[in-house]
Legacy VTK file of the C-alpha trace (Angstrom):
# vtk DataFile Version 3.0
C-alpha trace
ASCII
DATASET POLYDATA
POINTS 260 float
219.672 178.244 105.438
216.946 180.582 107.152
214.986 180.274 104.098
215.076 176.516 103.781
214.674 176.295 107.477
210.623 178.474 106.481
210.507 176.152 104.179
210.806 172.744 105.609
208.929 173.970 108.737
205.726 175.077 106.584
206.069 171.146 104.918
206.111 169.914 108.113
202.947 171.919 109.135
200.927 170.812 106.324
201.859 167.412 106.689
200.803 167.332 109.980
197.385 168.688 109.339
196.458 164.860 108.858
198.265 163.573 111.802
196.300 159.982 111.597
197.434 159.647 108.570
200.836 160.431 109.446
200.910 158.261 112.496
199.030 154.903 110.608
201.724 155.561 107.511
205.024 155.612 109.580
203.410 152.387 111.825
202.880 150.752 108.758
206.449 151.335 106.884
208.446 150.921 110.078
206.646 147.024 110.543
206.770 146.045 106.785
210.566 147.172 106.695
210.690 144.977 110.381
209.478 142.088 108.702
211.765 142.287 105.901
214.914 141.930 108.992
212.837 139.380 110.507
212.710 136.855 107.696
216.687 137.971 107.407
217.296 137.103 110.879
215.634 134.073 110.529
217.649 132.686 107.812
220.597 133.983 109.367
219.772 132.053 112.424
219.342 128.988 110.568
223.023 129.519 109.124
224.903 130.794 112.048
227.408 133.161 110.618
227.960 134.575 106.838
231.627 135.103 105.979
232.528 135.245 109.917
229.460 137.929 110.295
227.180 137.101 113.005
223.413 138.404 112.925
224.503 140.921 115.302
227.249 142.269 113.405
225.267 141.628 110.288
222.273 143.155 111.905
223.993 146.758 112.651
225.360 146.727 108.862
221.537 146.272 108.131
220.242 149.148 110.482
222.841 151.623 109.154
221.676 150.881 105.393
218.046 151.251 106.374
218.510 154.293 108.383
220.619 155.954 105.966
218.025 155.338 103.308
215.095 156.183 105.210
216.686 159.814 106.511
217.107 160.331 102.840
213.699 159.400 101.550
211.991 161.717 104.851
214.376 164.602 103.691
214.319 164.438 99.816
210.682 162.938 98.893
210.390 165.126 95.904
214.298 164.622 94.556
213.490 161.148 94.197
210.112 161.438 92.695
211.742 163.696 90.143
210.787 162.165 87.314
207.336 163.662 87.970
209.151 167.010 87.186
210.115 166.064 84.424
207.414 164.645 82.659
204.437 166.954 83.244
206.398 170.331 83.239
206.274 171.253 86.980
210.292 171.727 86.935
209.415 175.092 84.787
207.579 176.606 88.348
210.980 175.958 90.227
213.015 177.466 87.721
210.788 180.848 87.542
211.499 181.506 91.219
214.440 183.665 92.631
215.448 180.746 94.624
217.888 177.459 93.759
215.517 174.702 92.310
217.528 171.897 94.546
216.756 174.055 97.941
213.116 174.099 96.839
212.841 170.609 96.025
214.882 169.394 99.143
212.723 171.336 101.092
208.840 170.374 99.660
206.562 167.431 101.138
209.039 165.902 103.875
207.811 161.989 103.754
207.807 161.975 108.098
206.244 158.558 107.051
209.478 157.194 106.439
210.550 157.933 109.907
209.111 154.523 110.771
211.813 153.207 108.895
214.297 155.133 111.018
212.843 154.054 114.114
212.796 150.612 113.027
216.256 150.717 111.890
217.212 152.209 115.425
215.348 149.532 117.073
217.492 147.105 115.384
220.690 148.682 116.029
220.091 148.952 119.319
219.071 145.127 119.608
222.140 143.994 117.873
224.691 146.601 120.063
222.709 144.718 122.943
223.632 141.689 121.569
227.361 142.046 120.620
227.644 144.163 124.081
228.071 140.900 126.147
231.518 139.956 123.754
233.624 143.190 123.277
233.650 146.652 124.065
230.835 149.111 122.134
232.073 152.678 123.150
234.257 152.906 120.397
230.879 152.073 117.854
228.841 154.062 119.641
230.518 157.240 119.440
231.362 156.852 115.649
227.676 156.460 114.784
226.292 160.188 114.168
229.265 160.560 111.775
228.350 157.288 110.111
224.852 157.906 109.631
225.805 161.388 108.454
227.417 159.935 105.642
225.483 157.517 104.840
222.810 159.798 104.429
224.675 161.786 102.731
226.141 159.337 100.334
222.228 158.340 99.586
221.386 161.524 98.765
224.844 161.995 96.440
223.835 159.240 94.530
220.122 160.058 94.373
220.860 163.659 93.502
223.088 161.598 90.646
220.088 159.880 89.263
217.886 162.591 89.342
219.989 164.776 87.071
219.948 161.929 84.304
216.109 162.712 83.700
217.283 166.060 82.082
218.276 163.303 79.247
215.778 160.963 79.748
213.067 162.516 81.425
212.391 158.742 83.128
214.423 157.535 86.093
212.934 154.480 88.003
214.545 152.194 86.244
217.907 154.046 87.204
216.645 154.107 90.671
216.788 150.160 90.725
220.709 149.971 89.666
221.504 153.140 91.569
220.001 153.059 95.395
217.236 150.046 95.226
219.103 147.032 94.722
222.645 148.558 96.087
221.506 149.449 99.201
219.817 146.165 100.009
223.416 144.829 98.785
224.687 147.299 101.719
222.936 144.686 104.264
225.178 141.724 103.938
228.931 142.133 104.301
230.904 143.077 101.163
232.590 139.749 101.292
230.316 137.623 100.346
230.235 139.210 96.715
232.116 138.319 93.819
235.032 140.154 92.643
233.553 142.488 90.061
230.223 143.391 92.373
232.635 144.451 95.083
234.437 146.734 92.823
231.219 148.673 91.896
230.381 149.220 95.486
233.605 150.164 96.915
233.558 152.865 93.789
231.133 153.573 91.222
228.055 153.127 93.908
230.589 153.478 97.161
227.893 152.200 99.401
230.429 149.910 100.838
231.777 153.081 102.702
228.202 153.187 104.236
228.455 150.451 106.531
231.203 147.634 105.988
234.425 149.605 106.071
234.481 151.017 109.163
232.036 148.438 110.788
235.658 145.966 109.836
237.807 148.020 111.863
235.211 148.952 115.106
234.556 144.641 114.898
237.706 144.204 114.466
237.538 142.117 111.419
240.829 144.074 110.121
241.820 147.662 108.544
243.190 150.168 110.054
241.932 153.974 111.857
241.624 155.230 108.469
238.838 153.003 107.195
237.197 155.856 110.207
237.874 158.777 107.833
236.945 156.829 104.472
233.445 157.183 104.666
233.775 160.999 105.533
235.819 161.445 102.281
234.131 159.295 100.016
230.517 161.054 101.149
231.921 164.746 100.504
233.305 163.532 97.165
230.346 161.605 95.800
228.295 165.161 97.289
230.550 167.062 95.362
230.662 165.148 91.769
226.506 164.839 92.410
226.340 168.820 92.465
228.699 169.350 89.954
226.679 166.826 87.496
223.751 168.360 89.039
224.249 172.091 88.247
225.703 170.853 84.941
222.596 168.632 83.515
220.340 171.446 84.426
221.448 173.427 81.325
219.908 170.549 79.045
216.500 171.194 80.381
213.854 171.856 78.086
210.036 171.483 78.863
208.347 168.420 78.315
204.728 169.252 79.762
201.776 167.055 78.873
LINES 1 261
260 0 1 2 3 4 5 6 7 8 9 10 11 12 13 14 15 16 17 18 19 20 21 22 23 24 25 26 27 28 29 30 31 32 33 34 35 36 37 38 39 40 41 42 43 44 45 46 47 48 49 50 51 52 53 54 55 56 57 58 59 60 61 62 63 64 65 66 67 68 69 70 71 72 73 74 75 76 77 78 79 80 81 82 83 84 85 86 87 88 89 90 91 92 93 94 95 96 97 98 99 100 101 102 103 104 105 106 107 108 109 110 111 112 113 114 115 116 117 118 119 120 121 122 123 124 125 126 127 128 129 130 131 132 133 134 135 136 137 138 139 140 141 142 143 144 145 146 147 148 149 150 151 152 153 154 155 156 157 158 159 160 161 162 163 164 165 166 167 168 169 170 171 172 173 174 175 176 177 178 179 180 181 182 183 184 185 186 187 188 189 190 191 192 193 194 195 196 197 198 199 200 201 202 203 204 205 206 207 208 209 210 211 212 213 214 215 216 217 218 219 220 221 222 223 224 225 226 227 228 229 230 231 232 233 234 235 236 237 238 239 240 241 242 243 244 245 246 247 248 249 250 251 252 253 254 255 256 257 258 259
């Protein structure tokens, strides 16, 4: 932990050697992901409610998914660029040094532009909590939300960590990227009920982002379930971490260097 700790604070350091940079990069991904909400709101507006969700309660699901996301992408830039590794050969120079190749990766090039998208995603949730505040009682959210956005994070980087070990067989991942965080996680911001049978199935399983979000946003709205839908996402998040190392540590054995 000391070691990653060095590690992530020298990042940080170089990253903020360019601090306009920084500051014009996290501005500009924290107002093109506030756009995307706006244009959501504003259809959502136009419809009233989806499946009994209003656009506050849809509006928290939303924040959680992007802020989930976003923590990921700041804290794992290089995981998900992995394919890079992969392709020119540059996995070889983490697998030469006396230290795990995952702490090394986790722990290179923090993207602090993506804490725009945090903040954004904050913003929001505190907007809709505003709005939602004046027709029940919020304590109950509020206090669950650290362990919510714990797991979601960590169920993003589970199934990230999942997709990068694939390249060791196919040395490109994007495309997996799409099927496996892209296009689930912007599922994640609508309620799981307005999907059809066999979608909801994948997402309360295979891709559990479900557990993100809607289950235990359907017992703290009371829109049914019981206390455990509280403890769901904490299980489902240290299994899918678990099965993603385990994949992880055993796809590394089929590595062989691809260079350029």
């Amino acid at each position: 932990m000391k070691l990653y700790i060095k590690l992530v604070s020298a990042s940080i350091r170089s990253r903020m050697q360019y601090k306009m940079n920084f500051i014009f990069s996290m501005v500009s991904y924290g107002v093109i992901m506030m756009i995307d909400f706006v244009l959501l709101a504003a259809i959502l507006n136009g419809f009233g409610q989806i499946k009994g969700w209003n656009i506050y309660e849809v509006g928290i699901l939303y924040a959680i998914s992007s802020i989930s996301l976003s923590l990921y992408r700041t804290l794992a830039p290089e995981l998900h660029e992995f394919e890079k590794y992969m392709i020119e050969g540059e996995f070889d120079s983490l697998l030469i040094r006396p230290v795990s190749p995952l702490v090394l990766l986790l722990s290179k090039n923090l993207d602090l532009s993506r804490i725009g998208g945090i903040l954004q995603g904050i913003l929001i949730l505190c907007l809709s909590l505003y709005g939602l505040s004046q027709e029940q009682e919020l304590i109950y959210i509020a206090a669950y939300l650290p362990v919510i956005l714990v797991c979601g994070c960590a169920i993003s980087y589970s199934l990230a960590l999942f997709t990068a070990t694939l390249a060791f067989w196919t040395q490109r991942i994007k495309d997996f990227q799409t099927f496996m965080l892209y296009a689930p996680f912007n599922a994640a911001n609508y309620p799981m009920n307005i999907y059809p049978g066999w979608l909801k199935m994948i997402f309360f399983t295979v891709i559990p982002v479900a557990f993100i979000n809607y289950v235990p946003m359907l017992y703290l709205l009371q829109k049914g379930g019981s206390l455990y839908f509280l403890l769901l996402p904490i299980f489902v998040a240290a299994l899918f971490f678990y099965v993603s190392l385990k994949f992880w540590n055993y796809g590394i054995q089929f590595y062989h260097s691809t260079g350029t």
